[in-house]
TIRO-2110 file (N, C-alpha, C; in Angstrom, 1 decimal):
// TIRO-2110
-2.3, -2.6, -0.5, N, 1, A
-1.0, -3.2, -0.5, CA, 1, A
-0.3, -2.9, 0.8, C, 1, A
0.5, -3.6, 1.1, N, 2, A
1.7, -3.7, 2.6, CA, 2, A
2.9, -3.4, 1.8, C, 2, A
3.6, -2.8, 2.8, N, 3, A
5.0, -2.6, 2.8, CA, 3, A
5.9, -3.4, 3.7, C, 3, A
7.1, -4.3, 3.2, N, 4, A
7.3, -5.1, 4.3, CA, 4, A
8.5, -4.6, 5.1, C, 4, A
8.3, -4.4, 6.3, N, 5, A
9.3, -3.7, 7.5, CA, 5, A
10.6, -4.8, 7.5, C, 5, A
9.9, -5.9, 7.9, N, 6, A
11.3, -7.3, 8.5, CA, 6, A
10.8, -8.4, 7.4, C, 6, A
12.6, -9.1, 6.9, N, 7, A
12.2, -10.1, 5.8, CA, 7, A
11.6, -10.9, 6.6, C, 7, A
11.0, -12.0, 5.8, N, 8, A
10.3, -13.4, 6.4, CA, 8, A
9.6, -14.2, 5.1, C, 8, A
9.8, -15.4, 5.3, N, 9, A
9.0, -16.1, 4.7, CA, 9, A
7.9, -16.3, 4.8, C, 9, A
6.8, -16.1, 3.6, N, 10, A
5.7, -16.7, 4.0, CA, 10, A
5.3, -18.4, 4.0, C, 10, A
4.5, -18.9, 5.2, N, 11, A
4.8, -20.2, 4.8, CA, 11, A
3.2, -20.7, 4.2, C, 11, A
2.4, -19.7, 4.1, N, 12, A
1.5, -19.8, 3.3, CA, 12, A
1.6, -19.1, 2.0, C, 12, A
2.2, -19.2, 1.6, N, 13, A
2.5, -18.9, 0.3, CA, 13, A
3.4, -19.2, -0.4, C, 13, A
3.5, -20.5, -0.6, N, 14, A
4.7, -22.2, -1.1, CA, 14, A
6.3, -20.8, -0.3, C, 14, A
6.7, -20.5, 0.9, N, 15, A
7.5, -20.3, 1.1, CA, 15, A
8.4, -19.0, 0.8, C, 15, A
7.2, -18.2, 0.1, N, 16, A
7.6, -17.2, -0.9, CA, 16, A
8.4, -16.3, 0.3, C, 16, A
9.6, -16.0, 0.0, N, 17, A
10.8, -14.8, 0.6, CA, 17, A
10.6, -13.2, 0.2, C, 17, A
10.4, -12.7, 1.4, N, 18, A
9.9, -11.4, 1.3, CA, 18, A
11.0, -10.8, 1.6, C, 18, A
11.6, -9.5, 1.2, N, 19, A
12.7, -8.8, 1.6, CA, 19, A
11.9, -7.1, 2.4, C, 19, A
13.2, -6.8, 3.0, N, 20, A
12.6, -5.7, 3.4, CA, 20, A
12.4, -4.5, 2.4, C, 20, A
11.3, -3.7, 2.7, N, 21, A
10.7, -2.6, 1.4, CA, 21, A
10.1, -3.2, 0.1, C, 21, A
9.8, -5.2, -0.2, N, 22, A
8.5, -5.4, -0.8, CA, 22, A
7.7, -5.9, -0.5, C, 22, A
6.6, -5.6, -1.6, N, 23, A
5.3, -4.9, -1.6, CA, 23, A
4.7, -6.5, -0.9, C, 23, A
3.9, -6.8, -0.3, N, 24, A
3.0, -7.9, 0.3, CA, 24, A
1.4, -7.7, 0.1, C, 24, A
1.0, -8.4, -1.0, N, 25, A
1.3, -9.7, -1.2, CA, 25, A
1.6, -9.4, -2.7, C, 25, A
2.2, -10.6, -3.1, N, 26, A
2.9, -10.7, -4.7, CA, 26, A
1.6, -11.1, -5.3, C, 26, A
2.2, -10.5, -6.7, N, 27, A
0.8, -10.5, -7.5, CA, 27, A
0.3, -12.1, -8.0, C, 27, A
-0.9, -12.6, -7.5, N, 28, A
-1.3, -13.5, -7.9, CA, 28, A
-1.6, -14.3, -6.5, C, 28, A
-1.2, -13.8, -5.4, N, 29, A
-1.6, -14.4, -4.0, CA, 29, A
-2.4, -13.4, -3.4, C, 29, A
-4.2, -14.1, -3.1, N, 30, A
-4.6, -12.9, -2.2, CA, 30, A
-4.7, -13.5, -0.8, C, 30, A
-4.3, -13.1, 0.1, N, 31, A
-4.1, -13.2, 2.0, CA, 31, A
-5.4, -12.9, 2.1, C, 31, A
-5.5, -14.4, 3.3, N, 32, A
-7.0, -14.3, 4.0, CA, 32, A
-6.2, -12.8, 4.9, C, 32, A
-7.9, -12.2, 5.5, N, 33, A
-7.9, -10.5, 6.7, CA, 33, A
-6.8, -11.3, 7.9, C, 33, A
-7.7, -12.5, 8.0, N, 34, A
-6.6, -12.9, 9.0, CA, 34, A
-5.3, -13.1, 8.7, C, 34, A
-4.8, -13.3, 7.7, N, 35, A
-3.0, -13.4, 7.8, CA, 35, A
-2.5, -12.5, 8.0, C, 35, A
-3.0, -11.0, 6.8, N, 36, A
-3.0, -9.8, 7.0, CA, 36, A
-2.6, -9.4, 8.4, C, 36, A
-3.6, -10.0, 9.1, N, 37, A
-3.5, -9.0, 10.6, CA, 37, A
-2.2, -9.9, 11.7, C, 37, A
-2.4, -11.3, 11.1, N, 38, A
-0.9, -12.0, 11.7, CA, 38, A
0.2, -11.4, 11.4, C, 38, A
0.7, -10.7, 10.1, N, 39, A
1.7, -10.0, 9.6, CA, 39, A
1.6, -8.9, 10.5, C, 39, A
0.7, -8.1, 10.4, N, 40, A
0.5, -6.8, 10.4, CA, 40, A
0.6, -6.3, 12.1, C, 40, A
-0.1, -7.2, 12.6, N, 41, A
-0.1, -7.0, 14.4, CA, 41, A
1.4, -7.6, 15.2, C, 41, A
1.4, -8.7, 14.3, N, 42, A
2.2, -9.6, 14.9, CA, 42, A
1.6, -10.5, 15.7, C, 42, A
0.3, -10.8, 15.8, N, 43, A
-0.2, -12.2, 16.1, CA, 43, A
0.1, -13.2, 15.6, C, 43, A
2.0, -13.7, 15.5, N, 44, A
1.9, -14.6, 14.8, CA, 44, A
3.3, -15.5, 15.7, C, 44, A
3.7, -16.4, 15.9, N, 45, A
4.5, -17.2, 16.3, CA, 45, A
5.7, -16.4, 16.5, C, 45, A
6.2, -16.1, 15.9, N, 46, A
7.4, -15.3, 16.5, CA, 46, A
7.1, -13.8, 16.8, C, 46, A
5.6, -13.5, 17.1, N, 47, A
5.3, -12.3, 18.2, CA, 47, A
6.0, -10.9, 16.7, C, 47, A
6.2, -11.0, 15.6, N, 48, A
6.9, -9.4, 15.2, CA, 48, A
5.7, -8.6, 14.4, C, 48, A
6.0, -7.6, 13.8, N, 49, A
5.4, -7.0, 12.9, CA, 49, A
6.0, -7.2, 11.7, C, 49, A
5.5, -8.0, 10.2, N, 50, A
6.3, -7.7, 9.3, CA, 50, A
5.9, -7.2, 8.2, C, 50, A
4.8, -6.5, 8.2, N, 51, A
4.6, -5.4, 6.8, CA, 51, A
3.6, -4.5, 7.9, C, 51, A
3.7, -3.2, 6.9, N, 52, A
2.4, -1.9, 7.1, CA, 52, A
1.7, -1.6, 6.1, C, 52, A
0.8, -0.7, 6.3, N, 53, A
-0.2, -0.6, 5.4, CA, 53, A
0.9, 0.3, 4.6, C, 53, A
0.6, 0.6, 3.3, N, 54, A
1.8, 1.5, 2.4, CA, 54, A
0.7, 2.6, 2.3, C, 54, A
1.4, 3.8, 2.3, N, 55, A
0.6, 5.2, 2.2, CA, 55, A
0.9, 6.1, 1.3, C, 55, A
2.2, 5.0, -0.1, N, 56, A
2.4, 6.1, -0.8, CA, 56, A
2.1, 5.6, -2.1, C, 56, A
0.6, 4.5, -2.0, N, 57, A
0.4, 4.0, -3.4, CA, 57, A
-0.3, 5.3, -4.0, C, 57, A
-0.8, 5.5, -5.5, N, 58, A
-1.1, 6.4, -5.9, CA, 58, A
-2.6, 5.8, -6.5, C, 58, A
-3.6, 6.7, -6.7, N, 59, A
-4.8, 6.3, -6.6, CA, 59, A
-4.7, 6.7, -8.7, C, 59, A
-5.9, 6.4, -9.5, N, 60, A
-5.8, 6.6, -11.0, CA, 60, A
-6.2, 8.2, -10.4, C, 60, A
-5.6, 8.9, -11.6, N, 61, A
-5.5, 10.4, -11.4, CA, 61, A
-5.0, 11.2, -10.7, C, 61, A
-4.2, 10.6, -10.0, N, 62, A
-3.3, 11.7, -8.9, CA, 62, A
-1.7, 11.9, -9.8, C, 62, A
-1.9, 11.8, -11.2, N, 63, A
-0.7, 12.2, -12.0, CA, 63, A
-1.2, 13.7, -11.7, C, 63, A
-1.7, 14.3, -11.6, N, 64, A
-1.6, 16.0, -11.7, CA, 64, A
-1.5, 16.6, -10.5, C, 64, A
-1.5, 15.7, -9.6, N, 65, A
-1.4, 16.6, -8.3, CA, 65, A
-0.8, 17.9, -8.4, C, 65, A
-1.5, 18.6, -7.6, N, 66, A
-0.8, 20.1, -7.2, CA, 66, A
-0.7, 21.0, -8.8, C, 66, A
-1.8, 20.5, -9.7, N, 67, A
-1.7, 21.1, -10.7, CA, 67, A
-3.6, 22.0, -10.4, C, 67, A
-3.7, 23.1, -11.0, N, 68, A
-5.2, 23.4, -10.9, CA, 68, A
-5.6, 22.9, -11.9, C, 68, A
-7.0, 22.5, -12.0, N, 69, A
-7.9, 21.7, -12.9, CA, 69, A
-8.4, 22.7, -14.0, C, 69, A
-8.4, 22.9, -15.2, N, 70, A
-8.4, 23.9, -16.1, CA, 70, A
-10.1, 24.5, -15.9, C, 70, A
-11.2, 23.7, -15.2, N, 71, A
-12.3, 24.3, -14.8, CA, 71, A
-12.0, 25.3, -13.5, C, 71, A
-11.3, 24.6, -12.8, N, 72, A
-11.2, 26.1, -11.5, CA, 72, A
-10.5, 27.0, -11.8, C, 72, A
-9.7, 27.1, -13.1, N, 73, A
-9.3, 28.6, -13.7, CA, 73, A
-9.9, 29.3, -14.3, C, 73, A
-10.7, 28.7, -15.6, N, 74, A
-12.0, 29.4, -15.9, CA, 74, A
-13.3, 30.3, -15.2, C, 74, A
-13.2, 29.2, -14.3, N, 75, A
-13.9, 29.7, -12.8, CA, 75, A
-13.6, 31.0, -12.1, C, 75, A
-12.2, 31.0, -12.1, N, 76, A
-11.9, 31.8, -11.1, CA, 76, A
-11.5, 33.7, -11.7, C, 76, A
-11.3, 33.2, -13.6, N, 77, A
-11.2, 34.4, -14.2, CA, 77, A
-12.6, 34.9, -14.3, C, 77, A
-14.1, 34.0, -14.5, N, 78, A
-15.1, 34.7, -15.0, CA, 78, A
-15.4, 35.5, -13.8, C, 78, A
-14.8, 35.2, -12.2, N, 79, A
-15.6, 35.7, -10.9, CA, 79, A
-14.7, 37.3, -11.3, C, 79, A
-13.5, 37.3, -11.7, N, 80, A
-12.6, 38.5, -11.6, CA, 80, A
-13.5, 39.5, -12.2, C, 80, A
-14.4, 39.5, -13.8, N, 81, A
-14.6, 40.1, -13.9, CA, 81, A
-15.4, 41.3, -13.6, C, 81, A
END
């Protein structure tokens, strides 16, 4: 998923209005690599950038982050003794 920096319309996507900080693309449109990179580089008619890659999606299982996993405790008591 993209995060979008500057609003803009897409005009490949019946017009759909993007605001700035949503997510690109809305669910149920997938973007050819190439539009992607017209958004993204700004290879596009008016020269801007208008989304980035987003780097704070969350992958399945990263609800425990920064929690220890109950096998590397186990682990780490049987080494103690």
């Amino acid at each position: 998923m993209y995060r979008v920096i500057s609003p803009f319309r897409d005009l490949k996507n019946d017009e759909h209005l993007y605001q700035e900080g949503d997510m690109y693309p809305v669910e149920g449109y997938k973007p050819t690599k190439a539009r992607i990179k017209e958004l993204a580089e700004g290879k596009n008619p008016l020269n801007r950038v208008f989304i980035v890659k987003d780097t704070t999606e969350e992958t399945p299982g990263d609800s425990t982050e920064g929690e220890p996993e109950k096998d590397t405790i186990e682990e780490t008591s049987e080494t103690n003794e």
